[in-house]
ROSE-4610 file (N, C-alpha, C; in Angstrom, 1 decimal, always signed):
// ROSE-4610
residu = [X/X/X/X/X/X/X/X/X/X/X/X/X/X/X/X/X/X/X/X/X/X/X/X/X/X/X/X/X/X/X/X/X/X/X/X/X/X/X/X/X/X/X/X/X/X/X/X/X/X/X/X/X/X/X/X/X/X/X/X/X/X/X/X/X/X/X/X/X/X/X/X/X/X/X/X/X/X/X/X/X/X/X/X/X/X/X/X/X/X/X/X/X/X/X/X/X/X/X/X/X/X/X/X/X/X/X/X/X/X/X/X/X/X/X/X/X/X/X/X/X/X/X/X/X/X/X/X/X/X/X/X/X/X/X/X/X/X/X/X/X/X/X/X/X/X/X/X/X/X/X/X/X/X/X/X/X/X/X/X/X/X/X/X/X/X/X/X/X/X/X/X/X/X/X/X/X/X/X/X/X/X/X/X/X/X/X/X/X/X/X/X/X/X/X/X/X/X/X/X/X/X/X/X/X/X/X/X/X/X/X/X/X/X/X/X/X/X/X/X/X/X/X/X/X/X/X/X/X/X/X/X/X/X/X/X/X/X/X/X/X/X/X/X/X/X/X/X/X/X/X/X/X/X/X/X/X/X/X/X/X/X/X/X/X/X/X/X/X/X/X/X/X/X/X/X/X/X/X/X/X/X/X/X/X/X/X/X/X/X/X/X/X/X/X/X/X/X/X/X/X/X/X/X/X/X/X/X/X/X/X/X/X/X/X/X/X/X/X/X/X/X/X/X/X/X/X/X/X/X/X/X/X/X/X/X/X/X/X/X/X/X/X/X/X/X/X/X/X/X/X/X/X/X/X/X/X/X/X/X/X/X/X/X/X/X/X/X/X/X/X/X/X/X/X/X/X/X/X/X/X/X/X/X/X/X/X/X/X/X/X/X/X/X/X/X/X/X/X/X/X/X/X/X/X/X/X/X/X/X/X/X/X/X/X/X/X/X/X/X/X/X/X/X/X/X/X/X/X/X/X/X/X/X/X/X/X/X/X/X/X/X/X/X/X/X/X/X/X/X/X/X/X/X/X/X/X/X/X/X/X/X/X/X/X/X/X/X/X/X/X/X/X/X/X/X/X/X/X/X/X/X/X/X/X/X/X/X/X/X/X/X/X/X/X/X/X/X/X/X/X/X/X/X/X/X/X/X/X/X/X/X/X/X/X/X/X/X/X/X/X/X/X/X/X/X/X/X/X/X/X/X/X/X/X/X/X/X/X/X/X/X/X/X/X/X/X/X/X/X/X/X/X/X/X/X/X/X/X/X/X/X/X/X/X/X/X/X/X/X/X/X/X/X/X/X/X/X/X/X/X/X/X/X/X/X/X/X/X/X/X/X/X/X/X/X/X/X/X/X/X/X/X/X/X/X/X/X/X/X/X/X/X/X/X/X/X/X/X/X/X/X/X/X/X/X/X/X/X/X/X/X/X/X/X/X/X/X/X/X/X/X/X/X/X/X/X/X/X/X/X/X/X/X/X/X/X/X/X/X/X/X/X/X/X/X/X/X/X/X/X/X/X/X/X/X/X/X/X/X/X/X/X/X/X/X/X/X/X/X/X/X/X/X/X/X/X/X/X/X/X/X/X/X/X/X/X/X]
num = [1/1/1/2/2/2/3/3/3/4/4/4/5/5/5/6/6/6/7/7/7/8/8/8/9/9/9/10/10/10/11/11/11/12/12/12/13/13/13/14/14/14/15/15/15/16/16/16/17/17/17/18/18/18/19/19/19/20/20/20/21/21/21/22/22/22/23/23/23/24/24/24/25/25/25/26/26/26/27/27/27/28/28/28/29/29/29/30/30/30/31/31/31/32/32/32/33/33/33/34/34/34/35/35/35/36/36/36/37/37/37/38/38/38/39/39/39/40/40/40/41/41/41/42/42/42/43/43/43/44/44/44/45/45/45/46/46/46/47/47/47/48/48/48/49/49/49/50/50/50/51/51/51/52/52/52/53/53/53/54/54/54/55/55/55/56/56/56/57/57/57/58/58/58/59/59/59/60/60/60/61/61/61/62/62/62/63/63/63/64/64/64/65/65/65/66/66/66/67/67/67/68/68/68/69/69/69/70/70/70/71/71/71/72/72/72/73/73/73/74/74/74/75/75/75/76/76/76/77/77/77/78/78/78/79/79/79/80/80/80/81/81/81/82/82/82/83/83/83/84/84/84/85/85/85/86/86/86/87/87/87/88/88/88/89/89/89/90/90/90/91/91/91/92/92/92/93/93/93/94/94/94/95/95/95/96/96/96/97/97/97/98/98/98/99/99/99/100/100/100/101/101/101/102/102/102/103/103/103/104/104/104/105/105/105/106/106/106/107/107/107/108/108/108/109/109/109/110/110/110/111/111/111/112/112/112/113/113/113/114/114/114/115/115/115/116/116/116/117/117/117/118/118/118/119/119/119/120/120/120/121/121/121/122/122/122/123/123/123/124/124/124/125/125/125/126/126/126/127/127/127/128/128/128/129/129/129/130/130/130/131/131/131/132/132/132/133/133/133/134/134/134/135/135/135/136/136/136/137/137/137/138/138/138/139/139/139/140/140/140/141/141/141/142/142/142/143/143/143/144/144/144/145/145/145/146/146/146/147/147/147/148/148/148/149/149/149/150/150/150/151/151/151/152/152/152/153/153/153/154/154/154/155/155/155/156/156/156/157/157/157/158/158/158/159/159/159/160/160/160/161/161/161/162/162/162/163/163/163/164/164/164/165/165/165/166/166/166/167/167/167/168/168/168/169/169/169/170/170/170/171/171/171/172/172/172/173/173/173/174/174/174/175/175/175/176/176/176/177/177/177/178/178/178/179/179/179/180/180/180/181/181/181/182/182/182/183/183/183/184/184/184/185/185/185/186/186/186/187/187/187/188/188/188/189/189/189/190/190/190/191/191/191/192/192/192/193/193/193/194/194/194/195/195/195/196/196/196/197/197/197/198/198/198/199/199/199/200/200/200/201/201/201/202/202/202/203/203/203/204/204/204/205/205/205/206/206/206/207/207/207/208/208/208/209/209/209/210/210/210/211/211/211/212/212/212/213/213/213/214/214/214/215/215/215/216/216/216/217/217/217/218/218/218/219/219/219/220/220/220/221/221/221/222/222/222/223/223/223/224/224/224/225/225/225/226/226/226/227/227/227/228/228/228/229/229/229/230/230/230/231/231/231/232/232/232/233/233/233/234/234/234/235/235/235/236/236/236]
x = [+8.4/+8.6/+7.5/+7.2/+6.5/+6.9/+6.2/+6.4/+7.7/+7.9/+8.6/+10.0/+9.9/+11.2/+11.9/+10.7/+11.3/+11.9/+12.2/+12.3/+13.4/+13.7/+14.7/+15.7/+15.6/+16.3/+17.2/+16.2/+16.7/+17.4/+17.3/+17.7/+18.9/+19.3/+20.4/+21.6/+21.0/+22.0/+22.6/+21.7/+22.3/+23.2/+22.6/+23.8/+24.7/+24.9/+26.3/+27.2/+26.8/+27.4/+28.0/+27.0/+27.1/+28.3/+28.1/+29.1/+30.2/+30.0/+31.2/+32.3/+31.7/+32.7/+33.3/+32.4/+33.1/+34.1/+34.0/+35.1/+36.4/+36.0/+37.0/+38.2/+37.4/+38.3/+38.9/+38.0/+38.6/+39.1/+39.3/+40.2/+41.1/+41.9/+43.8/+43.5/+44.5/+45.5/+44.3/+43.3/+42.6/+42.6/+42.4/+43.1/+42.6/+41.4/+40.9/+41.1/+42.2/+42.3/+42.5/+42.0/+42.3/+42.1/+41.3/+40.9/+40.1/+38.9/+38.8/+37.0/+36.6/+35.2/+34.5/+35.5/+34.5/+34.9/+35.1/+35.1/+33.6/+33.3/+32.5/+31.0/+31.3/+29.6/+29.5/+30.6/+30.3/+30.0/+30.3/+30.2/+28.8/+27.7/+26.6/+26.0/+26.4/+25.4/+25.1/+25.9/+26.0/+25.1/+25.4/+24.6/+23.0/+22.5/+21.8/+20.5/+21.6/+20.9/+21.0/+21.5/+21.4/+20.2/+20.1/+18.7/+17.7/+17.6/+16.6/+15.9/+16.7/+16.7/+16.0/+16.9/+16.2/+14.9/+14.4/+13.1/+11.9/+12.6/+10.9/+10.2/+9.9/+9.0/+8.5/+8.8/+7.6/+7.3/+7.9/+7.6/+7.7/+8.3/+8.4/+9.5/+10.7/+11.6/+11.9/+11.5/+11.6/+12.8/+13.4/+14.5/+14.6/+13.8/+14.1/+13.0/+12.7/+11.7/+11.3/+11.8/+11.3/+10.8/+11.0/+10.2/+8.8/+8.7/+7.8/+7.1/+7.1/+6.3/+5.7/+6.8/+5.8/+4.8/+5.1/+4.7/+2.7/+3.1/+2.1/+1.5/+1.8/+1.4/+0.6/+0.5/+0.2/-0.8/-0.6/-1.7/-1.9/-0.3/+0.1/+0.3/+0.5/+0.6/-0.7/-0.9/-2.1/-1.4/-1.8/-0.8/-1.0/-1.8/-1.8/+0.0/+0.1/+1.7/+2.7/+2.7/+3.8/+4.8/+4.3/+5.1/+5.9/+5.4/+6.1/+7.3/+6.8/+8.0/+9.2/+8.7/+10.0/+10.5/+9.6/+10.5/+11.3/+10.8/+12.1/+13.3/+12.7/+14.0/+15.3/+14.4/+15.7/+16.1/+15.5/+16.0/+17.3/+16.6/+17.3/+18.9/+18.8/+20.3/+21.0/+20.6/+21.3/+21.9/+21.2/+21.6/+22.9/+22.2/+23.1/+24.9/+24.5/+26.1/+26.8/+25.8/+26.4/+27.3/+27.0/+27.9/+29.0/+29.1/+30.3/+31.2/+30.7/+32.0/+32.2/+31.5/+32.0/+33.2/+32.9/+34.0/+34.8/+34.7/+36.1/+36.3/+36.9/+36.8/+38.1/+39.2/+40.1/+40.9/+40.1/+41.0/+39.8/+38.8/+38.1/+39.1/+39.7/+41.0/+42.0/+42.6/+43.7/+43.5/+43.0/+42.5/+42.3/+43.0/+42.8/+42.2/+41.7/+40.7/+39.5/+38.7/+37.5/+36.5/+36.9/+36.2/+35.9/+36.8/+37.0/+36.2/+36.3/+35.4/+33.8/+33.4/+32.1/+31.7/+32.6/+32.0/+31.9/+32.1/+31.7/+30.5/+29.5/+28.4/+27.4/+27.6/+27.0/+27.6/+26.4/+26.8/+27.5/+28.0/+28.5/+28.8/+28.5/+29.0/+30.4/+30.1/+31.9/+32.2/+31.1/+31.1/+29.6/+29.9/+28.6/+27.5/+26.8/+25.6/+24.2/+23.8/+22.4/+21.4/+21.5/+20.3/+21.1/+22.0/+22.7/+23.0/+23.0/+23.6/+21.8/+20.7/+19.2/+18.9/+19.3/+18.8/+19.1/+20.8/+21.2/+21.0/+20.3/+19.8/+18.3/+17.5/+16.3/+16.7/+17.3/+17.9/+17.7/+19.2/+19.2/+18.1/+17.2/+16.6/+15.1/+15.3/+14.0/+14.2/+15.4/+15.6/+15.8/+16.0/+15.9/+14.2/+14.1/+12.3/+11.6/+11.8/+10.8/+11.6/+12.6/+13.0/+12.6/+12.4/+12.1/+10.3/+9.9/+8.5/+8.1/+9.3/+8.8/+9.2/+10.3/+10.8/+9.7/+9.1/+8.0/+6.3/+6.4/+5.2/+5.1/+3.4/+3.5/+3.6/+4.0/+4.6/+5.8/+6.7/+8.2/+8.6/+8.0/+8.7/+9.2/+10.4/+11.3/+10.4/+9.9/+9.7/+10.9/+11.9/+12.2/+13.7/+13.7/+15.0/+15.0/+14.1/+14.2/+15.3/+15.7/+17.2/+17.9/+18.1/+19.2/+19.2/+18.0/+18.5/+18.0/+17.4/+17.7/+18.7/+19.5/+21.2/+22.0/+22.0/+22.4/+22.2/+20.8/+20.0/+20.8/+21.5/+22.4/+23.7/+24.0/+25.4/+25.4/+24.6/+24.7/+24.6/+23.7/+23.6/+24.9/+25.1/+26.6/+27.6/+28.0/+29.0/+29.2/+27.1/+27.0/+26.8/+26.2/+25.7/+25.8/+26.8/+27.2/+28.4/+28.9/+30.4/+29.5/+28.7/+28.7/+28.0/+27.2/+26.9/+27.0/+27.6/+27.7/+26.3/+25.8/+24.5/+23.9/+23.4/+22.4/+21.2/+20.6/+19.3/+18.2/+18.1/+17.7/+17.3/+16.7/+17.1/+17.3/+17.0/+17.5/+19.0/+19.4/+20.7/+21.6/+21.1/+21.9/+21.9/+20.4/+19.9/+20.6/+20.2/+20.3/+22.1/+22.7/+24.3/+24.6/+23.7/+24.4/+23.9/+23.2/+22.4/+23.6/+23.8/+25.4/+25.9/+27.0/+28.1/+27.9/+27.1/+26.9/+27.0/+26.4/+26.4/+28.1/+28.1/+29.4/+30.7/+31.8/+32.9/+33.7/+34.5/+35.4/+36.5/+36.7/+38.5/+38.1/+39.3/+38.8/+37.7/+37.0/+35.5/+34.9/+34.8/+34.2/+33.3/+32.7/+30.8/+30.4/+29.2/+28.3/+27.6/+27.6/+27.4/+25.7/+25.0/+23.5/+23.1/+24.0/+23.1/+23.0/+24.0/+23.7/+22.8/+22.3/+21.5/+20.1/+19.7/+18.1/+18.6/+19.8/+19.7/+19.4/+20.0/+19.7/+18.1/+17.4/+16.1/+15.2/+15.1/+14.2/+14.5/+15.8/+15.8/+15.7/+16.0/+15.3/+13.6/+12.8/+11.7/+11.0/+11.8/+11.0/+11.4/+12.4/+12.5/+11.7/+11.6/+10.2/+8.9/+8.4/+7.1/+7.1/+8.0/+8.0/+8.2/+9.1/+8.9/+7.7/+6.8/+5.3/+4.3/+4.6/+3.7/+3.8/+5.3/+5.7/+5.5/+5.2/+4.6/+3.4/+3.0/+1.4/+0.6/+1.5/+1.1/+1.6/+2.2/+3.2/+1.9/+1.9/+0.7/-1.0/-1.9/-3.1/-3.6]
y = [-82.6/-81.5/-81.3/-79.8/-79.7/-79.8/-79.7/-79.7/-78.7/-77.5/-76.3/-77.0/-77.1/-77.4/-78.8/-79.4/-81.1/-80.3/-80.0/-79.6/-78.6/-77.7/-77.2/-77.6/-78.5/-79.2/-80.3/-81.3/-81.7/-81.3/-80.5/-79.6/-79.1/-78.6/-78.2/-79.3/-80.1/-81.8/-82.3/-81.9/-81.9/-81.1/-79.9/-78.3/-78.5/-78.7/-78.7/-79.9/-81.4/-82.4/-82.3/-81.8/-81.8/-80.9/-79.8/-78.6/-78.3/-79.0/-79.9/-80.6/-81.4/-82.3/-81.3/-80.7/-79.9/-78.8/-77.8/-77.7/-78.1/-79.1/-80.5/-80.8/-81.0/-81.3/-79.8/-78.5/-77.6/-76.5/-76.4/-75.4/-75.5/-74.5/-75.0/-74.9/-76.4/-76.4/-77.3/-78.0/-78.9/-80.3/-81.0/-82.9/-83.6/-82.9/-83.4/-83.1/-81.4/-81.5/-81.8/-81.8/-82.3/-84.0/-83.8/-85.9/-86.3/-85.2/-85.6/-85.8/-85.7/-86.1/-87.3/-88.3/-89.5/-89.1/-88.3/-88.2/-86.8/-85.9/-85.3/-85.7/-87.2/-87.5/-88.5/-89.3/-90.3/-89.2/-88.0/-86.9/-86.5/-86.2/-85.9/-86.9/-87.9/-89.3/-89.9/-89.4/-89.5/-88.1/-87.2/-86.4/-85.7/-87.2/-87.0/-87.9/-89.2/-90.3/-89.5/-88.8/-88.2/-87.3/-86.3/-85.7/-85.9/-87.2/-87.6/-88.4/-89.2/-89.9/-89.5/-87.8/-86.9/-86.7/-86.1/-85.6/-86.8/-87.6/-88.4/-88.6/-88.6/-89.1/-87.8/-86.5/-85.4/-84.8/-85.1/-84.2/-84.8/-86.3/-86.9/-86.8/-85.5/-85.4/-84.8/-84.1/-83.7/-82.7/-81.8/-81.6/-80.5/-80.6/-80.3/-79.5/-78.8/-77.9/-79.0/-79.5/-80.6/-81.5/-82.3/-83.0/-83.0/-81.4/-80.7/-80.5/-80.3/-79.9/-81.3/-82.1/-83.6/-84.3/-83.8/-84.5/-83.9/-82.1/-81.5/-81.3/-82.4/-81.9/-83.4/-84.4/-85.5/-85.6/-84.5/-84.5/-85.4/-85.5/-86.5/-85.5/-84.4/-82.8/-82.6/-81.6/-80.3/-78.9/-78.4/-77.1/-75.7/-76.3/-75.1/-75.3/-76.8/-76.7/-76.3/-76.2/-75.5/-74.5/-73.6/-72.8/-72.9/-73.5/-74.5/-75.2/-76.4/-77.3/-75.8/-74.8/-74.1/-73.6/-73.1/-72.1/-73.0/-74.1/-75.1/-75.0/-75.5/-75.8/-74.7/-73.5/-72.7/-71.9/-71.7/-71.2/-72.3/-73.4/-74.9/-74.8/-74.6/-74.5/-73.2/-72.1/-71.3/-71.4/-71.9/-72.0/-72.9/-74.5/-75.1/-74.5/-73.8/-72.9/-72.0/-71.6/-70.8/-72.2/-73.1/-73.8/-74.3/-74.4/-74.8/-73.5/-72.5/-71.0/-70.8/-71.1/-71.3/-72.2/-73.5/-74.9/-74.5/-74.1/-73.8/-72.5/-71.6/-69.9/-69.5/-70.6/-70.4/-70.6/-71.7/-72.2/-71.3/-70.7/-69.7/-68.2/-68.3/-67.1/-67.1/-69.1/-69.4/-69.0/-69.3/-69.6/-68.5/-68.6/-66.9/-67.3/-68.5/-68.9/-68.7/-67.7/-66.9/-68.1/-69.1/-69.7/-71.0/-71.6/-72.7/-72.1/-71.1/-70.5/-70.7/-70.2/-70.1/-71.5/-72.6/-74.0/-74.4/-73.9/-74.1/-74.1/-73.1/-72.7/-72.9/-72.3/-73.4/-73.9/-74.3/-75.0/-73.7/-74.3/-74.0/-75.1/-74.4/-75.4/-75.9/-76.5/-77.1/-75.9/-75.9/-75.7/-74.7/-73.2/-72.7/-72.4/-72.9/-73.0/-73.5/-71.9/-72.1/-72.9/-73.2/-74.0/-75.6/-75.9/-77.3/-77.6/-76.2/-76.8/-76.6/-76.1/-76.4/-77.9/-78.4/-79.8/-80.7/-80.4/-81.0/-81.5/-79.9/-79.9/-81.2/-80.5/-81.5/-82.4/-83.4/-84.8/-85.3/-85.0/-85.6/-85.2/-84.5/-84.2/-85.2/-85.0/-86.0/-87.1/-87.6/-89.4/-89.3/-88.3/-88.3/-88.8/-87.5/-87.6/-88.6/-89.2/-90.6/-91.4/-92.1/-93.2/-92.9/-90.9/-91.6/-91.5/-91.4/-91.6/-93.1/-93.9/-95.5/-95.9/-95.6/-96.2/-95.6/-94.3/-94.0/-94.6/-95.5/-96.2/-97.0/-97.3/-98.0/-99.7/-99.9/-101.8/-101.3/-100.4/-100.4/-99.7/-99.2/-98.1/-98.7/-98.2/-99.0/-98.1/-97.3/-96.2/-95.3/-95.2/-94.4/-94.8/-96.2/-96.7/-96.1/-95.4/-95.1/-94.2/-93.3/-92.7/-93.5/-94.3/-95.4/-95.3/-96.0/-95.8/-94.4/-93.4/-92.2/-91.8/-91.9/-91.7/-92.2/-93.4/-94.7/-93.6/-93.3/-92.4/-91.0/-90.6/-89.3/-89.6/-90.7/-91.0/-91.2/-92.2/-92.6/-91.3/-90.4/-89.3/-88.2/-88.1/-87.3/-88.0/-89.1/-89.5/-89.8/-90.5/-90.2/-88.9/-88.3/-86.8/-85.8/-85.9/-85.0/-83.6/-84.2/-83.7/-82.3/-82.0/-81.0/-79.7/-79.7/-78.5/-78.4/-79.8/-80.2/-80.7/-80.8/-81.5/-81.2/-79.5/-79.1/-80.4/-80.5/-81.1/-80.6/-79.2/-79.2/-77.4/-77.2/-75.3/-75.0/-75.2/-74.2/-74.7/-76.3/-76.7/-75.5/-75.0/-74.1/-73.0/-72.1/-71.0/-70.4/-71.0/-70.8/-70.8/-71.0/-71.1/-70.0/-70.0/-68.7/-67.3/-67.2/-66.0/-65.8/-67.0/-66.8/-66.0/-66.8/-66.7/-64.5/-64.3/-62.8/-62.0/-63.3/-62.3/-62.3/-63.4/-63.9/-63.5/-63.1/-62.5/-63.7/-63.9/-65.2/-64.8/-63.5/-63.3/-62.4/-62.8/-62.5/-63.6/-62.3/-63.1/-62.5/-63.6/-63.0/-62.9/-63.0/-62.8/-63.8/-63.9/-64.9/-65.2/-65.3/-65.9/-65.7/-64.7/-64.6/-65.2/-64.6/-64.9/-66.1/-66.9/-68.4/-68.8/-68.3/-68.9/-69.4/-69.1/-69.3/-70.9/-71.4/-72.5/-73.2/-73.4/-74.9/-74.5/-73.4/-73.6/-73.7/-73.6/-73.9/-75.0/-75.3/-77.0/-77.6/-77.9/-79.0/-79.0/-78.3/-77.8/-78.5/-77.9/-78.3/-80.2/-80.6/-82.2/-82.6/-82.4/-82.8/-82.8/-81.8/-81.5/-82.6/-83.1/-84.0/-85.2/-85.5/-87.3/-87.5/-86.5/-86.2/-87.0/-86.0/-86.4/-88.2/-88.8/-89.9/-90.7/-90.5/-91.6/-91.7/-90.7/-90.1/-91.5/-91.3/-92.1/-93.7/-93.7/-95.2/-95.9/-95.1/-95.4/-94.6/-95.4/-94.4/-94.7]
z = [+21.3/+20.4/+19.5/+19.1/+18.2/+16.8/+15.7/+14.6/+14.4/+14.4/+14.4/+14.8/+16.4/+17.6/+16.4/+16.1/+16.1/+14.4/+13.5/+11.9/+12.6/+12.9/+13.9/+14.3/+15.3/+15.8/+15.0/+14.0/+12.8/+12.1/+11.8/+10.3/+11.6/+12.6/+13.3/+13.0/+13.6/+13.5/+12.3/+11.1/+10.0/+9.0/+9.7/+8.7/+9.8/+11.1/+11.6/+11.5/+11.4/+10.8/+9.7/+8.5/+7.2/+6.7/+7.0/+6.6/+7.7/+8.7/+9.2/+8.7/+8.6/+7.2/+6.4/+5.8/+4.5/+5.2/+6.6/+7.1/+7.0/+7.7/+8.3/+7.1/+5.9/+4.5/+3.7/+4.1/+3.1/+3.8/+5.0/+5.4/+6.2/+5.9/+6.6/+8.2/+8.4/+9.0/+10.2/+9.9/+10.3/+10.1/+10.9/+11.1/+10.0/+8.9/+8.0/+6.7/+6.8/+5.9/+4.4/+3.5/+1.9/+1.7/+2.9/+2.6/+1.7/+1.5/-0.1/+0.1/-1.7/-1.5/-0.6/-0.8/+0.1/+1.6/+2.0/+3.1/+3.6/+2.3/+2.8/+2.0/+1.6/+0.9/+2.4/+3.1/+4.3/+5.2/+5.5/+6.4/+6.2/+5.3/+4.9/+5.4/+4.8/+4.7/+6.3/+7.2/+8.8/+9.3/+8.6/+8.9/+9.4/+7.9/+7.8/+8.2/+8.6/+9.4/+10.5/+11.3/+12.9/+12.6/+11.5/+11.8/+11.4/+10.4/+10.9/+11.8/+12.4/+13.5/+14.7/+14.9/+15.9/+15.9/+14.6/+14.0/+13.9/+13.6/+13.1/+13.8/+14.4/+15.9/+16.1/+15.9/+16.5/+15.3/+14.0/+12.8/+11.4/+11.5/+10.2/+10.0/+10.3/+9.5/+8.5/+7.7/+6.2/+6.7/+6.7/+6.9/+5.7/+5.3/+3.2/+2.9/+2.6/+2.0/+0.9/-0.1/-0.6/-0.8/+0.6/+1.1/+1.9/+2.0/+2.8/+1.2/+0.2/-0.7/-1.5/-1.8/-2.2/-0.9/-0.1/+1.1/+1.0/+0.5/+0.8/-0.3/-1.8/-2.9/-2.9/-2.2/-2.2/-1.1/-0.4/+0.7/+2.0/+1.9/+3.3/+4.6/+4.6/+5.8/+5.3/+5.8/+6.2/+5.6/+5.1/+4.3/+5.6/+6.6/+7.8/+8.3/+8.4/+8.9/+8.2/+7.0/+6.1/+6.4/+7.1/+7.8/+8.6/+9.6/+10.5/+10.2/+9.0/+8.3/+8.3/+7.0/+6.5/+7.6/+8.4/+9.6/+10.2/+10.8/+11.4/+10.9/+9.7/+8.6/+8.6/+8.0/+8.2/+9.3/+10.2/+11.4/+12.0/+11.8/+12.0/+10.9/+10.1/+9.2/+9.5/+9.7/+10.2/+11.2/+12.6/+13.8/+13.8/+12.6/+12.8/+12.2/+11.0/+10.3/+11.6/+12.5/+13.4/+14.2/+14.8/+15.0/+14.7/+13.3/+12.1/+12.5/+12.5/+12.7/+13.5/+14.8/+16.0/+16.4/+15.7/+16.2/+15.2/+13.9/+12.9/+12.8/+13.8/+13.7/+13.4/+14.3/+13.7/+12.7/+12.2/+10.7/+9.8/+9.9/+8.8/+9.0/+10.1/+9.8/+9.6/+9.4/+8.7/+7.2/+6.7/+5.3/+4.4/+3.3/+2.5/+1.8/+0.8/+0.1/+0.2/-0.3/-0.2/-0.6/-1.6/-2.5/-1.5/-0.7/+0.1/+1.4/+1.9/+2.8/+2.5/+1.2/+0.8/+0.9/+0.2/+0.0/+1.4/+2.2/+3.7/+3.8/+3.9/+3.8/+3.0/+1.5/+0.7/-0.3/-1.6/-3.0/-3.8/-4.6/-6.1/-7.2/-8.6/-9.6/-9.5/-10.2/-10.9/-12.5/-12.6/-14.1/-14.4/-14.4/-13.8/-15.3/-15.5/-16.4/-15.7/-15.3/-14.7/-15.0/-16.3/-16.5/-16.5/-17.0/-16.7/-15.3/-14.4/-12.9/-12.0/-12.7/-12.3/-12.8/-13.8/-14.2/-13.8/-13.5/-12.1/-10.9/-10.0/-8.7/-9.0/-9.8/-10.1/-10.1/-10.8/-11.0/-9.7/-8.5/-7.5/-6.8/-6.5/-5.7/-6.2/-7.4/-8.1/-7.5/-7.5/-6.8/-5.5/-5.0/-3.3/-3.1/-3.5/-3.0/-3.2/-5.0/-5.0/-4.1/-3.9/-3.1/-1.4/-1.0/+0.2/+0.4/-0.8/-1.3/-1.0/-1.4/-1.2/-0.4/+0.6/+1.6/+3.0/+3.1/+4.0/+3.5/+2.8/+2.5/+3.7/+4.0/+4.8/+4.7/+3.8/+3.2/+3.4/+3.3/+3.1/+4.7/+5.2/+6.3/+7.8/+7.9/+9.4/+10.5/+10.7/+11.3/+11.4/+13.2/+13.2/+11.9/+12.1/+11.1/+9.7/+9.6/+7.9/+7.7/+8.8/+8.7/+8.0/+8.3/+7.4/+6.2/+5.4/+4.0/+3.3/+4.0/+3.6/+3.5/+4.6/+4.8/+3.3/+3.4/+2.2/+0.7/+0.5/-0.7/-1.0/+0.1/+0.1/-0.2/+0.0/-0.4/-1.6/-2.2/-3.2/-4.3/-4.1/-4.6/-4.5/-3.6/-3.2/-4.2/-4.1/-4.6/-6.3/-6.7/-8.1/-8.9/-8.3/-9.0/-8.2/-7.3/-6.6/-7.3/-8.1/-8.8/-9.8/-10.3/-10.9/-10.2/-9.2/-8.1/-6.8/-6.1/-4.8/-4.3/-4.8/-4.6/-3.5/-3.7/-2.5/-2.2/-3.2/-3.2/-2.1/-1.1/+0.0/-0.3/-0.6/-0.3/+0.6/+1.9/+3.2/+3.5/+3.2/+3.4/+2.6/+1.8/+0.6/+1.4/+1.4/+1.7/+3.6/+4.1/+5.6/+6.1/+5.6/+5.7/+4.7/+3.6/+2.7/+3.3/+3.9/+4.6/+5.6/+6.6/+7.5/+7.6/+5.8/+5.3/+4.9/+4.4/+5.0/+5.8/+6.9/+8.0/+9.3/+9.4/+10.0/+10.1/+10.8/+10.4/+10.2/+8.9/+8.5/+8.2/+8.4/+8.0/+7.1/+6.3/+4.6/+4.0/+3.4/+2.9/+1.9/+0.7/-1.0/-0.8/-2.0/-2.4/-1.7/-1.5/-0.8/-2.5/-3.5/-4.5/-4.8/-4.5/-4.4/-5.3/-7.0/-8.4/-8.1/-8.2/-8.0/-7.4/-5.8/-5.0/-5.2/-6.3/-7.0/-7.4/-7.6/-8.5/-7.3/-6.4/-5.6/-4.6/-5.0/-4.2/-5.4/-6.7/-8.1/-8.2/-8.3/-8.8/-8.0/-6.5/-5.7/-5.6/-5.5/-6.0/-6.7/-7.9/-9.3/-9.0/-8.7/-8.7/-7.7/-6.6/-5.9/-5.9/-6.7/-7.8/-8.6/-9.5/-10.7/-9.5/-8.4/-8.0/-7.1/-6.5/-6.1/-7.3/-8.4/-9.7/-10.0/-10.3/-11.0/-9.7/-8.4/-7.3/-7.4/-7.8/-7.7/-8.5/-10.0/-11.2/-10.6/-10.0/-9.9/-8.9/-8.1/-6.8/-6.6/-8.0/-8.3/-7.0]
């Protein structure tokens, strides 16, 4: 695979596992119903060991627009592939959401909760304060990026095994600082299912949440910019 296919394909494996799970737990009359957050931070964190797993070997994996930007602010890519990375990525998360409404079509037409529908697709606050639910996104995404800043060093790196404790790095994040935005940490994981969730027929179906949508692609961003910088300094 190329760069494109392999980010793609990745990023497929992980928006249909991922928001899978979140199916699985929030809409009626499914075997997973209302089982609860640790069931959709262990559902991510599986997720996300499968695509990277897939990916690393023809693209590195980044999966993340985020990780595509400390990667390229550090000067570890070539900024010709840039395009590449994003287009993977989100062509790769949509495709993968088309899967999710495919396998749950019928419980997205059980379900009259417009709001439980959306959380399918993408993030939302708990508690909506743009600039407290952006400081947020930054946070985790700041600690995504440096930790897998040191775990792809080459003293620290499994190769293809580094899925693993990137996986491990997503849980821990999901389940600590996951509770006030759902913890996109990813923009196309956000973006590419919210585009969908527009386009898709789900029954009855609310806003696709646009205003919101700037929060989880600035703040994972801006936190990957800042754990770029603070590796930068850690490792002159």
């Amino acid at each position: 695979m190329n760069i494109f296919t392999s980010e793609l394909v990745g990023t497929f494996f992980l928006i249909i596992l991922g928001n899978g799970v979140v199916a699985n737990v929030v809409l009626n009359k499914t075997k997973g119903n209302s089982s609860g957050w640790i069931v959709i931070t262990m559902g991510w964190a599986m997720a996300v060991f499968v695509g990277v797993f897939v990916a690393s070997k023809a693209s590195g994996a980044h999966l993340n627009p985020a990780v595509t930007v400390a990667l390229a602010y550090l000067g570890k890519i070539g900024t010709a592939t840039i395009p590449q990375y994003l287009g993977g990525q989100l062509l790769g998360a949509m495709l993968g959401q088309l899967g999710v409404w495919a396998a749950y079509r019928q419980h997205f037409i059980e379900t009259d909760d417009t709001a439980a529908k959306l959380a399918v697709f993408s993030t939302g606050p708990a508690i909506r304060n743009a600039g407290h639910n952006l400081v947020t996104e930054a946070i985790g995404t700041f600690l995504l990026i440096l930790s897998v800043l040191f775990i792809i060093a080459p003293s620290n790196s499994l190769g293809a095994l580094d899925a693993l404790p990137v996986a491990f790095i997503v849980l821990a994040i999901g389940l600590s600082l996951g509770g006030p935005t759902g913890y996109a940490i990813n923009p196309v994981r956000d973006l590419g299912p919210r585009i969908m969730h527009a386009l898709l027929p789900i029954g009855k179906k609310g806003s696709s949440d646009w205003s919101y949508s700037w929060v989880p692609i600035v703040g994972p961003l801006i936190g990957a910019l800042l754990a770029a910088i603070v590796f930068q300094q850690l490792n002159p």
